[in-house]
DSSP file (Angstrom, degrees, kcal/mol; ACC not computed):
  #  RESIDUE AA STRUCTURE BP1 BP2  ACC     N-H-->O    O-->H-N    N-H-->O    O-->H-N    TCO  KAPPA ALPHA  PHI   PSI    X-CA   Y-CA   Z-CA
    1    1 A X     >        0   0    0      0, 0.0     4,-1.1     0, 0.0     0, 0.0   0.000 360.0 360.0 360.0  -1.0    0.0    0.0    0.0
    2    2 A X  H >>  +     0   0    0      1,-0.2     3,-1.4     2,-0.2     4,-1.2   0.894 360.0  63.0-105.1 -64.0    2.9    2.4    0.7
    3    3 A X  H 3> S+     0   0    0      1,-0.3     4,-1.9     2,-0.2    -1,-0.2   0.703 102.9  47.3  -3.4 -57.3    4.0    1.9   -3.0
    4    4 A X  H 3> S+     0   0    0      2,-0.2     4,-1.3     1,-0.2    -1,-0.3   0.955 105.9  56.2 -80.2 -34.7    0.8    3.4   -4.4
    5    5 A X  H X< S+     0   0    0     -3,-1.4     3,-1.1    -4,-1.1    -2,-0.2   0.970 111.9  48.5 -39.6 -61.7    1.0    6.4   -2.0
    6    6 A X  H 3< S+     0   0    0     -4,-1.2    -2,-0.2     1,-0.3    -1,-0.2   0.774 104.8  58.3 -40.4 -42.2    4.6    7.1   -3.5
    7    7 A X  H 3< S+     0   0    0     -4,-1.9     2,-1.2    -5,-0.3    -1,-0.3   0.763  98.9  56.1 -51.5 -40.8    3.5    6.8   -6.4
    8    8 A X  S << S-     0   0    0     -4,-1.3    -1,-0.2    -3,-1.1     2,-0.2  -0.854  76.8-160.7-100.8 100.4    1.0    9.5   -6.1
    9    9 A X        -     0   0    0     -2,-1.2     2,-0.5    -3,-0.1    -3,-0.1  -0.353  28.0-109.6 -68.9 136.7    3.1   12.6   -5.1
   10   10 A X        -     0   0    0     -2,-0.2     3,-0.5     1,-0.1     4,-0.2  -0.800  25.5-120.4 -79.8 128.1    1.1   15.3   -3.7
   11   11 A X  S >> S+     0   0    0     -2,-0.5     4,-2.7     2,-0.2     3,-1.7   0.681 103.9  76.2   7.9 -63.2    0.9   18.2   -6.2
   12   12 A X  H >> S+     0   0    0      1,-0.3     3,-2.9     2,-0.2     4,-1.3   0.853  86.4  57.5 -61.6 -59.8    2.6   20.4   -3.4
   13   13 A X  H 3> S+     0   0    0     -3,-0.5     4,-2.0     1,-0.3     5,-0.3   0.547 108.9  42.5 -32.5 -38.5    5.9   19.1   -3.9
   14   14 A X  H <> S+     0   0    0     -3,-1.7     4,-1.6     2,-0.3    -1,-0.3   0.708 110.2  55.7 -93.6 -21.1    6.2   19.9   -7.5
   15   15 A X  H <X S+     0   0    0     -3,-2.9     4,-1.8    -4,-2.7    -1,-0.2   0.916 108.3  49.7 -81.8 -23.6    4.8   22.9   -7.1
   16   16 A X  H  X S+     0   0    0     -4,-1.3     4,-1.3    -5,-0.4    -2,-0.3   0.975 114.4  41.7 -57.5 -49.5    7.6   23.7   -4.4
   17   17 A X  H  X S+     0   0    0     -4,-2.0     4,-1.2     1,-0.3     5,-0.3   0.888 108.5  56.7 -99.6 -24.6   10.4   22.8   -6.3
   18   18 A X  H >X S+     0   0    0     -4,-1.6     3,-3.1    -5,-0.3     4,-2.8   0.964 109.9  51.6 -54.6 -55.7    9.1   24.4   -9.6
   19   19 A X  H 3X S+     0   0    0     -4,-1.8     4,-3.2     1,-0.3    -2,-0.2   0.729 110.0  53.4 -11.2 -57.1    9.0   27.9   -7.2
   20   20 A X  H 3X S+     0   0    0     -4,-1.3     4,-0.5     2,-0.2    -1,-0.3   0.639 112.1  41.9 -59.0 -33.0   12.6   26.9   -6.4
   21   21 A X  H <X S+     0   0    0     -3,-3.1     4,-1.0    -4,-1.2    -2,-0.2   0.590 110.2  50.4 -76.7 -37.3   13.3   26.8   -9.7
   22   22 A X  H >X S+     0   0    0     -4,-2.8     4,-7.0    -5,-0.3     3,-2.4   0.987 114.8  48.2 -61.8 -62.0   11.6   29.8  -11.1
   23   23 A X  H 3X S+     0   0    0     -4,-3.2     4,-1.4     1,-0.3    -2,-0.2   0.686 106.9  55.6 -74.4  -5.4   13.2   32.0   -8.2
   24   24 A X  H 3X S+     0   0    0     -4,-0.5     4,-1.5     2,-0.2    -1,-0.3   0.761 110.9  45.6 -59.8 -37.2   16.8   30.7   -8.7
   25   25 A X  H <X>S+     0   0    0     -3,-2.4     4,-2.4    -4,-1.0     5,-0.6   0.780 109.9  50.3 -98.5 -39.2   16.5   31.7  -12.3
   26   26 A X  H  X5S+     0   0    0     -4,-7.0     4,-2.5     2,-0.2    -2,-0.2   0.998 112.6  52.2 -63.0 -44.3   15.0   35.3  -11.6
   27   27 A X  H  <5S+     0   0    0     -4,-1.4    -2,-0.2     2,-0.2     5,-0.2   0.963 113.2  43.2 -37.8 -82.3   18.1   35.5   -9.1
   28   28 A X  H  X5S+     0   0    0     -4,-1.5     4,-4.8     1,-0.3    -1,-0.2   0.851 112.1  49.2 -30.0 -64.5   20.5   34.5  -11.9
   29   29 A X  H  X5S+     0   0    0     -4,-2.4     4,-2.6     2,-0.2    -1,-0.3   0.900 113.9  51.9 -63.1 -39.4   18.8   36.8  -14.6
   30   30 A X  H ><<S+     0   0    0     -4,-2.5     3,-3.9    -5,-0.6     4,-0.2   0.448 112.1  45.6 -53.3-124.6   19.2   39.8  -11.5
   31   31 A X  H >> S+     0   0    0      1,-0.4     4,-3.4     2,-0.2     3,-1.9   0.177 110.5  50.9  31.6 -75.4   22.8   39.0  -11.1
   32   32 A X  H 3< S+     0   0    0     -4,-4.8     4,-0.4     1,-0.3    -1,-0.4   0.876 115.7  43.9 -50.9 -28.4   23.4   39.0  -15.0
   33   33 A X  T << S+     0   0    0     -3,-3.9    -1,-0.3    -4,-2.6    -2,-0.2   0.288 121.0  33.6 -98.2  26.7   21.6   42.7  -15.5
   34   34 A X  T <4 S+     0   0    0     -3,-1.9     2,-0.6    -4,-0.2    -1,-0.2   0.428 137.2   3.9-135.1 -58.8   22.9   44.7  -12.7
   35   35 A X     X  +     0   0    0     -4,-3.4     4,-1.2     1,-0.2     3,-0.5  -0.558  50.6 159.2-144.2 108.1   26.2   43.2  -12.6
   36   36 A X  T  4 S+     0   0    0     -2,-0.6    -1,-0.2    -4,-0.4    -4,-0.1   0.530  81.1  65.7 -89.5   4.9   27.8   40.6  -14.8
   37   37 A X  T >> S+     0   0    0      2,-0.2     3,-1.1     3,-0.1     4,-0.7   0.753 104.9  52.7 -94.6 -34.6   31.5   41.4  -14.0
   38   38 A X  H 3> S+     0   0    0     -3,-0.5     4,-3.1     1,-0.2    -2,-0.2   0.828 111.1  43.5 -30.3 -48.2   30.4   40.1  -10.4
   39   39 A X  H 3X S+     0   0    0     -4,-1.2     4,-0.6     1,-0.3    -1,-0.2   0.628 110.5  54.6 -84.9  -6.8   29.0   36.9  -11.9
   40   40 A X  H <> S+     0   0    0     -3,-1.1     4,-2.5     3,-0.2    -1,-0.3   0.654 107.1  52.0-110.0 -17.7   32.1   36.6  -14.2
   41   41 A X  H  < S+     0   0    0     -4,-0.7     3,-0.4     2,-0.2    -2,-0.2   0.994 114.6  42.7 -76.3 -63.3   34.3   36.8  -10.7
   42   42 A X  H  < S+     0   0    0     -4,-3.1     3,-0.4     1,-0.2    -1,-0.2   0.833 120.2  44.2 -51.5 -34.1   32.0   33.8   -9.1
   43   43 A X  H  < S+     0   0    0     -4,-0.6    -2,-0.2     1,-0.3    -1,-0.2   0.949 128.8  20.1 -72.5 -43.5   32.1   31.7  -12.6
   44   44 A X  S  < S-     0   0    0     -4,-2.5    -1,-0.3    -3,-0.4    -2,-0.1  -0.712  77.5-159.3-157.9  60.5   35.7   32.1  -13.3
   45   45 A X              0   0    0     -3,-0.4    -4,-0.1    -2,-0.2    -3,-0.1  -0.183 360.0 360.0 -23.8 105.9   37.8   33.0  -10.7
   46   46 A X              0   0    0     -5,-0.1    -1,-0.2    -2,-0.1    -5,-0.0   0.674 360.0 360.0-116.0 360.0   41.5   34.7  -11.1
């Protein structure tokens, strides 16, 4: 029985980690337009 519960993920989970996903990429997209010499410093250290 616990198998078919696992099988059916509750809806919130996905909806969390899409959320997680979304605001990780608005974060990213911030970064690149205000300062990308920042982001080049994290990517590519010297």
């Amino acid at each position: 029985m616990s198998l078919e519960r696992s099988i059916e993920t509750p809806p919130v989970e996905s909806i969390f980690i899409v959320q997680m996903l979304l605001f990780e990429t608005i974060k990213l997209s911030v970064l690149l337009e205000n300062c990308p010499a920042t982001l080049l410093k994290l990517i590519w250290p010297t």
